[in-house]
GUMIMI-455916 format. One record per residue (C-alpha): residue in one letter; x, y, z. Coordinates in pm, 1 decimal. Last residue first. Example, Ala and Ser with C-alpha at 12.3 -4.5 7.8 and 13.67 -1.06 7.14 Angstrom:
BEGIN
@r=S; px=1367.0; py=-106.0; pz=714.0;
@r=A; px=1230.0; py=-450.0; pz=780.0;
This chain:
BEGIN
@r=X; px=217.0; py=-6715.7; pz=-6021.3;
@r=X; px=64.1; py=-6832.9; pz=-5739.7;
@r=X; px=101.3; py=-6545.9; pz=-5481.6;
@r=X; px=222.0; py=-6577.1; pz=-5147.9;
@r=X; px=-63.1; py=-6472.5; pz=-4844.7;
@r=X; px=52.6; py=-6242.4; pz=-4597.8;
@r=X; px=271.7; py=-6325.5; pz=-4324.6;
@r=X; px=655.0; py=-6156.3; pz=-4403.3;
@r=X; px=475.2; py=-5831.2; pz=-4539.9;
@r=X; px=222.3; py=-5827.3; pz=-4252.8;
@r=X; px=540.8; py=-5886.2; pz=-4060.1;
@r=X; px=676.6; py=-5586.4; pz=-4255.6;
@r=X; px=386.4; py=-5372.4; pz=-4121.4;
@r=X; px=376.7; py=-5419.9; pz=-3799.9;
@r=X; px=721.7; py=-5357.5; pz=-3769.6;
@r=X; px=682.5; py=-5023.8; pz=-3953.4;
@r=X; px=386.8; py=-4922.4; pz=-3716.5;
@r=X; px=598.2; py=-5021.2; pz=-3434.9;
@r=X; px=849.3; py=-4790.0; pz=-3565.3;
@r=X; px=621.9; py=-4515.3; pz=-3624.3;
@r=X; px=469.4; py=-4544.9; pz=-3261.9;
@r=X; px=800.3; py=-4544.8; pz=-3123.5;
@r=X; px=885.3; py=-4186.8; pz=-3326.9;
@r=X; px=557.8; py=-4041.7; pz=-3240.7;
@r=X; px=594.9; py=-4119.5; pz=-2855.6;
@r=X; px=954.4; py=-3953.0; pz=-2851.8;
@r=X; px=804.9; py=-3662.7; pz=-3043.4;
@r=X; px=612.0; py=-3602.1; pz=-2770.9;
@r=X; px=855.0; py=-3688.8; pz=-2512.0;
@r=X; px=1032.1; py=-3443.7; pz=-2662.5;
@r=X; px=767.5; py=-3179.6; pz=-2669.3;
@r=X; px=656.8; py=-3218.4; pz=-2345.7;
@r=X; px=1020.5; py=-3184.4; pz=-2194.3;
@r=X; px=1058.4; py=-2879.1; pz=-2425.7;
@r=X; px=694.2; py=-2699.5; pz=-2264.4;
@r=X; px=830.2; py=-2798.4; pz=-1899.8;
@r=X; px=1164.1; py=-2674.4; pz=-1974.5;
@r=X; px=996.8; py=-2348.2; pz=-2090.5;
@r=X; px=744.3; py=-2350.9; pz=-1793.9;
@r=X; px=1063.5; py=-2422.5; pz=-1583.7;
@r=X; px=1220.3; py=-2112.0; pz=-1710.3;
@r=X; px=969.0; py=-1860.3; pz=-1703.0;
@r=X; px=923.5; py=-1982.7; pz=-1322.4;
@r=X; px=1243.6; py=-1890.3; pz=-1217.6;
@r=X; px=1243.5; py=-1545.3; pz=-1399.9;
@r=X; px=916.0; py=-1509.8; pz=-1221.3;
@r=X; px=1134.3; py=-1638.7; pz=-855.9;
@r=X; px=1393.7; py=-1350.4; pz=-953.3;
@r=X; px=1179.9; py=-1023.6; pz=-1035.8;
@r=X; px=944.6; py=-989.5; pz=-1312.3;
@r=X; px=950.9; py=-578.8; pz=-1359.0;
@r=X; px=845.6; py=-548.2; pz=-1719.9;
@r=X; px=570.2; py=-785.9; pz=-1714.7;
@r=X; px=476.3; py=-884.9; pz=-2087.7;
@r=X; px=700.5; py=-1220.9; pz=-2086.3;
@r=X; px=528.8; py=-1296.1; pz=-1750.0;
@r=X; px=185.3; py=-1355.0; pz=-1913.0;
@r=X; px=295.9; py=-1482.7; pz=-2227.8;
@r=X; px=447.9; py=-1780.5; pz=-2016.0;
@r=X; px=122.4; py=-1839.2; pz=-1825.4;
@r=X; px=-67.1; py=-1825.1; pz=-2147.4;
@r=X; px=196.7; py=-2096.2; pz=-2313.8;
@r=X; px=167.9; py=-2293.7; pz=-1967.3;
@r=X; px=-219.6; py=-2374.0; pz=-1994.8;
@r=X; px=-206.6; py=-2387.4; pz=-2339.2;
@r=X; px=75.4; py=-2687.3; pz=-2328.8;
@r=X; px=-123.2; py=-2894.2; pz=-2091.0;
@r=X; px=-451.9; py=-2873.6; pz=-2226.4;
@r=X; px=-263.6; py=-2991.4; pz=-2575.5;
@r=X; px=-56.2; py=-3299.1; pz=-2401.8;
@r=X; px=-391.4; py=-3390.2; pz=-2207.3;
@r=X; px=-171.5; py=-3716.5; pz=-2098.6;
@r=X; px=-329.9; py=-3760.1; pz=-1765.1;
@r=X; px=-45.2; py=-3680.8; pz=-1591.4;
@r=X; px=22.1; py=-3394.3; pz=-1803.9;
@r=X; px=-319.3; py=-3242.9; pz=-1744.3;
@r=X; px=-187.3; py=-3262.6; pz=-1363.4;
@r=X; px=120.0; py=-3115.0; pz=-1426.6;
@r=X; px=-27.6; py=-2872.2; pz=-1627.6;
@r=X; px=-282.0; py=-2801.1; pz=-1367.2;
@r=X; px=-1.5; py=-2748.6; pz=-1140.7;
@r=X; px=162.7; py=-2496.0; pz=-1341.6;
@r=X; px=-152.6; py=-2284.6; pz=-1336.4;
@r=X; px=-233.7; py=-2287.9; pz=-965.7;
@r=X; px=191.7; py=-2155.0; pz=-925.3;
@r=X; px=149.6; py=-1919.3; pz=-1188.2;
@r=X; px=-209.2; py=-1831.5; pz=-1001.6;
@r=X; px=-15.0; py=-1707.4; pz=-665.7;
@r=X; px=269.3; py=-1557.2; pz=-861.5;
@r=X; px=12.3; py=-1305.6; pz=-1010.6;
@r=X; px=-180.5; py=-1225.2; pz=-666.2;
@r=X; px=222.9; py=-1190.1; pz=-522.6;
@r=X; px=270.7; py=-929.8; pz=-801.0;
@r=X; px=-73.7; py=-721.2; pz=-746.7;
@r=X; px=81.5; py=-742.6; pz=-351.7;
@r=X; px=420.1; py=-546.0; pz=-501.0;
@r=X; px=219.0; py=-334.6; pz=-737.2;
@r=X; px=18.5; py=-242.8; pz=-424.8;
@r=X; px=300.4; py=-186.6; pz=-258.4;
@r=X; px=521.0; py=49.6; pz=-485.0;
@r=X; px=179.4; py=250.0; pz=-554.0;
@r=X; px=115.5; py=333.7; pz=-187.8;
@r=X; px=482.7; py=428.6; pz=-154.3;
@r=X; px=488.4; py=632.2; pz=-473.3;
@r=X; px=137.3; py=765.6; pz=-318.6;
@r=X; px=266.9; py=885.3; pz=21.9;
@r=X; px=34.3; py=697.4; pz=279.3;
@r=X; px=-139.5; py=816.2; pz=589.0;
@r=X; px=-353.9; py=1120.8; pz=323.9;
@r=X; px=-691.8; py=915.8; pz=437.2;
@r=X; px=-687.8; py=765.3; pz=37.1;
@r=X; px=-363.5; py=621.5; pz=146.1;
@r=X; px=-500.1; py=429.5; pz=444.5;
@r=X; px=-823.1; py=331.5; pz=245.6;
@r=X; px=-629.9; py=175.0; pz=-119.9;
@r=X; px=-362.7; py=48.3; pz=175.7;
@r=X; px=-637.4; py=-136.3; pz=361.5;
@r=X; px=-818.2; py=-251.3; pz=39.3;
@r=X; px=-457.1; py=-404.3; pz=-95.9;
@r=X; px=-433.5; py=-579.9; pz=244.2;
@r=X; px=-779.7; py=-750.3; pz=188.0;
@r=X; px=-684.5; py=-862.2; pz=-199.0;
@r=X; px=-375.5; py=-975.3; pz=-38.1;
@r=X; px=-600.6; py=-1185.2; pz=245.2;
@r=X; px=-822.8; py=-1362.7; pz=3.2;
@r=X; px=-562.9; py=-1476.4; pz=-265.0;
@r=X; px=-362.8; py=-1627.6; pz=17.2;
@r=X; px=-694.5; py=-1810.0; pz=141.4;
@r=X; px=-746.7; py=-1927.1; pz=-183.6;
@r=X; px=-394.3; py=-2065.3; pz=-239.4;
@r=X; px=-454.2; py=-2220.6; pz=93.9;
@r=X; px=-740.5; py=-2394.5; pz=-88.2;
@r=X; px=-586.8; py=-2516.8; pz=-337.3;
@r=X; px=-271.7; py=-2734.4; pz=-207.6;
@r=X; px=35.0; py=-2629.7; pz=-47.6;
@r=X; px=80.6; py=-2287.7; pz=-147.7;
@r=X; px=472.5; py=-2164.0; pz=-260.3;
@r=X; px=637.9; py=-1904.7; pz=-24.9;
@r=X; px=709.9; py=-1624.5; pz=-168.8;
@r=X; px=1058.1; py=-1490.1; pz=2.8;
@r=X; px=1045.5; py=-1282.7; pz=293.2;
@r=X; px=1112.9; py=-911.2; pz=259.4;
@r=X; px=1361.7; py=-648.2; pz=265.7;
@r=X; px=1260.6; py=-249.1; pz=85.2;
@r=X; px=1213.7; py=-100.4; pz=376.9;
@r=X; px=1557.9; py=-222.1; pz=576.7;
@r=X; px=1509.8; py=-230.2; pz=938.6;
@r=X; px=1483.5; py=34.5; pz=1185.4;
@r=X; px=1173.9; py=128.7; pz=1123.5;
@r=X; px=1082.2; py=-171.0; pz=1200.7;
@r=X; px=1176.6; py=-162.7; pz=1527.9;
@r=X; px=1023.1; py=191.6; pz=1646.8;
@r=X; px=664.9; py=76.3; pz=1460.2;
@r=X; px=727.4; py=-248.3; pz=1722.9;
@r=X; px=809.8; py=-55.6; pz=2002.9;
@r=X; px=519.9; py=251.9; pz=1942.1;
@r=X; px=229.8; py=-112.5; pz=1914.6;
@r=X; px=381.8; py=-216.9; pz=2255.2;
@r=X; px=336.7; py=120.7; pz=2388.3;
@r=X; px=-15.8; py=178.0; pz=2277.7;
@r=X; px=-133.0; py=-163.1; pz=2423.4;
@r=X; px=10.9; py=-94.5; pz=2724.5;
@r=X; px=-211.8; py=253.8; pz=2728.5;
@r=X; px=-506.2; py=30.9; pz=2624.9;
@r=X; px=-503.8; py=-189.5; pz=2900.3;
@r=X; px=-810.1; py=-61.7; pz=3114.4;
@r=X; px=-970.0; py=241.8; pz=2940.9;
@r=X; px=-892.2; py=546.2; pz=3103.5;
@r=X; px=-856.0; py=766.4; pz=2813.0;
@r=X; px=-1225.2; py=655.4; pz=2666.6;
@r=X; px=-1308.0; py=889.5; pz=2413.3;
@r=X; px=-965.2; py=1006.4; pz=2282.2;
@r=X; px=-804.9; py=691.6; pz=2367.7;
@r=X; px=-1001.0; py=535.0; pz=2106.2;
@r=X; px=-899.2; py=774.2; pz=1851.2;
@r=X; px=-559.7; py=693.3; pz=1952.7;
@r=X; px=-603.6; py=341.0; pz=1960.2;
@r=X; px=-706.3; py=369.7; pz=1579.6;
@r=X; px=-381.2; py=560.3; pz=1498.8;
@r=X; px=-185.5; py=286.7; pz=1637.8;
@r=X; px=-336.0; py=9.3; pz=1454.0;
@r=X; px=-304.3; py=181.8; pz=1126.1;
@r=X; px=65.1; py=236.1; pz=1252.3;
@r=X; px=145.5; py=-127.3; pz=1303.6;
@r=X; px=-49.6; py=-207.1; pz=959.1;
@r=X; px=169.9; py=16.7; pz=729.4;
@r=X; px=468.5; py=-61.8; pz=886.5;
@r=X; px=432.2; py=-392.2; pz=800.5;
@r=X; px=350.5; py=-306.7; pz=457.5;
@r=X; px=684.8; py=-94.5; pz=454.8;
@r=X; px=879.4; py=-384.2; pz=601.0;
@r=X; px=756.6; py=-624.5; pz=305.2;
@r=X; px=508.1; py=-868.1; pz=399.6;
@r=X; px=583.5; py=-1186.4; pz=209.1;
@r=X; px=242.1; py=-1436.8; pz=280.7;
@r=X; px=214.6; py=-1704.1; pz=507.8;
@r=X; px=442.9; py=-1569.8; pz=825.7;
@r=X; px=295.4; py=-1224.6; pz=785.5;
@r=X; px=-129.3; py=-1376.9; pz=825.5;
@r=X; px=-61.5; py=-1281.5; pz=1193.8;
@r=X; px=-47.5; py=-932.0; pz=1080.4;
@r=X; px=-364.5; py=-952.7; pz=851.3;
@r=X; px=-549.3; py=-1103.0; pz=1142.6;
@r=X; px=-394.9; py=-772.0; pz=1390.2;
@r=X; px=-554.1; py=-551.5; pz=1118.3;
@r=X; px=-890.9; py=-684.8; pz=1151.6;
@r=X; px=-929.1; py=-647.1; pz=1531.2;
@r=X; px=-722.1; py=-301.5; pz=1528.2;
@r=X; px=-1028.2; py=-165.0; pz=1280.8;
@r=X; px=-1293.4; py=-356.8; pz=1403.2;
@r=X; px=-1201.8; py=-179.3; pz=1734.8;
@r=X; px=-1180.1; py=156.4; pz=1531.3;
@r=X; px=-1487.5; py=119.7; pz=1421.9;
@r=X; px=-1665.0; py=29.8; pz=1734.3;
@r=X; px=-1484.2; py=342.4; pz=1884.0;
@r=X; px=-1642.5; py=540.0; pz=1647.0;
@r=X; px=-2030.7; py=349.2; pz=1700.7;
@r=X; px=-1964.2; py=451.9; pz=2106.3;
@r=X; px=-1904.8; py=784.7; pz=1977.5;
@r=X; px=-2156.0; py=845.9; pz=1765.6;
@r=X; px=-2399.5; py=692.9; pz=2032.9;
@r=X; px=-2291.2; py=938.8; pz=2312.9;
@r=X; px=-2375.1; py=1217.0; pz=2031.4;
@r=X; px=-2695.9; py=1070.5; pz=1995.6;
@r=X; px=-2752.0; py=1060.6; pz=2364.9;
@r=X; px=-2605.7; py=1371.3; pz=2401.1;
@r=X; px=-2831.3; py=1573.0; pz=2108.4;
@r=X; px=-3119.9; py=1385.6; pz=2246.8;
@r=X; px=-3110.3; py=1560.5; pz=2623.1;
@r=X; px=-3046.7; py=1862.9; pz=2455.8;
@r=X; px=-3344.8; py=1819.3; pz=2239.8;
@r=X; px=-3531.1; py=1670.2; pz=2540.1;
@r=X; px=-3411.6; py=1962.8; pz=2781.2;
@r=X; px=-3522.1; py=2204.8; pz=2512.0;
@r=X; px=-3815.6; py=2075.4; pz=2498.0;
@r=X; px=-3912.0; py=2028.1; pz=2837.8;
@r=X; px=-3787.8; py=2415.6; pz=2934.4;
@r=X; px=-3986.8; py=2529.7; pz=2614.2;
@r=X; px=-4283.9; py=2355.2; pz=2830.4;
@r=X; px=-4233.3; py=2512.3; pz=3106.9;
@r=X; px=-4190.0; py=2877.9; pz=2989.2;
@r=X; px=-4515.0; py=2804.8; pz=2808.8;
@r=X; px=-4699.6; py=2674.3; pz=3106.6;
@r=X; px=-4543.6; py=2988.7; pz=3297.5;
@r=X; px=-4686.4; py=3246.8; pz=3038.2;
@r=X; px=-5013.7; py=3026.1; pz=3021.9;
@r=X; px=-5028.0; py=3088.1; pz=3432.6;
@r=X; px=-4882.6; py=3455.0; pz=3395.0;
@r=X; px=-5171.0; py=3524.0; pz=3138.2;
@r=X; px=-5461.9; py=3346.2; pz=3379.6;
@r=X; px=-5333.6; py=3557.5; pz=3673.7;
@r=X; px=-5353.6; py=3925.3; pz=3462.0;
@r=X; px=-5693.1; py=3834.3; pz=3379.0;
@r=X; px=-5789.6; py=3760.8; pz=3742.8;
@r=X; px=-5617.0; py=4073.4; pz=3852.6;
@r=X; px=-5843.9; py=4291.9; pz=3531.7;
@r=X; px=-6187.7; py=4111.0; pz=3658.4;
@r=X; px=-6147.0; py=4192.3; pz=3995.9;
@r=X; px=-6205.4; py=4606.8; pz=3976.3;
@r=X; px=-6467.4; py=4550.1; pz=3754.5;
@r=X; px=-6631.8; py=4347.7; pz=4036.2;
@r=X; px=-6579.8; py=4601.6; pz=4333.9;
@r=X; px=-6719.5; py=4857.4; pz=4103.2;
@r=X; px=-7038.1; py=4653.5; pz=4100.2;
């Protein structure tokens, strides 16, 4: 009997260091799965960053090879060169071996080293569309660089007078893009001798650049030929109303010469 008593304490003290192990073993599993999770969603953060970024340089270098359709200024192009730089940066972060990227980096340095070098303010001249849907495609890809430079100034990359000097600039070419639709469809209503479509189409176009303050050379250009346009019109215009008259007046003296004498 005293034998017994004597047991019953060891076994007790056996049962608590098995549940004390259990527990110690299963905070070990948990905390290895939390850790576990924490990397794997931290290895997913990362992977989705570098995704970004990658959309990032894929989408900029489009806009770049849109430069020979549209006129990029040097600041614009700036603009893009070092947006792509920045995002191979954060790329090298994560992955600083990554095949490629490191020539990538220096060719992308050279070209923000070269333009820098140039004038700023320099830029190709507008180039006119050829038919409607390159127009489209031109209106497409400024509204897409004026969303990069709304982002890349928002991120503190861009000094606002510079952010607002190009986004005027690219709210200008989205203006010249739709002179240049509008004049056409007065040609074409022309054509088709819509001689009031015609002149309301370029009357809103002109009243349009009247109330811009800083038209530049090719919107003083286009004032002008809407004007000549809008004279042209109106003396061919009056042209047609004078030759109508005079045929009417013809007509109407041979009805004199033809019509029935009167017996007196």
């Amino acid at each position: 009997m005293i034998n017994q008593r004597k047991g019953l304490p060891l076994a007790d003290m056996v049962f608590t260091l098995v549940l004390i192990a259990i527990g110690i073993l299963l905070f070990l599993v948990i905390g290895y799965n939390i850790v576990l999770q924490y990397k794997q969603k931290q290895q997913a953060d990362l992977r989705s960053a570098v995704s970004r970024q990658r959309r990032i340089i894929s989408e900029t270098e489009d806009l770049l090879l849109n430069s020979a359709r549209l006129p990029y200024s040097v600041t614009l192009m700036l603009i893009l060169h070092k947006r792509m730089f920045n995002a191979m940066n954060q790329i090298q972060k994560v992955y600083p071996e990554m095949k490629g990227l490191k020539e990538r980096q220096e060719a992308s340095q050279n070209q923000i080293n070269q333009l820098q070098d140039k004038n700023a303010a320099s830029a190709q001249k507008f180039r006119v569309p050829d038919n409607d849907g390159e127009a489209i495609q031109m209106l497409k890809i400024v509204k897409r660089l004026r969303s990069v430079i709304r982002s890349e100034h928002a991120q503190g990359r861009i000094a606002t007078p510079t952010f607002i000097a190009e986004d005027r600039r690219l709210e200008l070419m989205i203006l010249k893009v739709n002179i240049e639709n509008t004049i056409k469809r007065a040609m074409e209503a022309q054509a088709m001798r819509q001689w009031g479509t015609a002149r309301q189409l370029l009357n809103k176009a002109i009243n349009v650049i009247n109330n811009i303050s800083d038209r530049d050379e090719y919107m003083e250009h286009k004032l002008s030929q809407m004007h000549q346009m809008n004279n042209d019109m109106s003396e061919k215009l009056n042209k047609a109303k004078n030759q109508e008259a005079e045929e009417q007046k013809e007509k109407d003296d041979l009805d004199m010469l033809f019509q029935p004498k009167k017996k007196w």
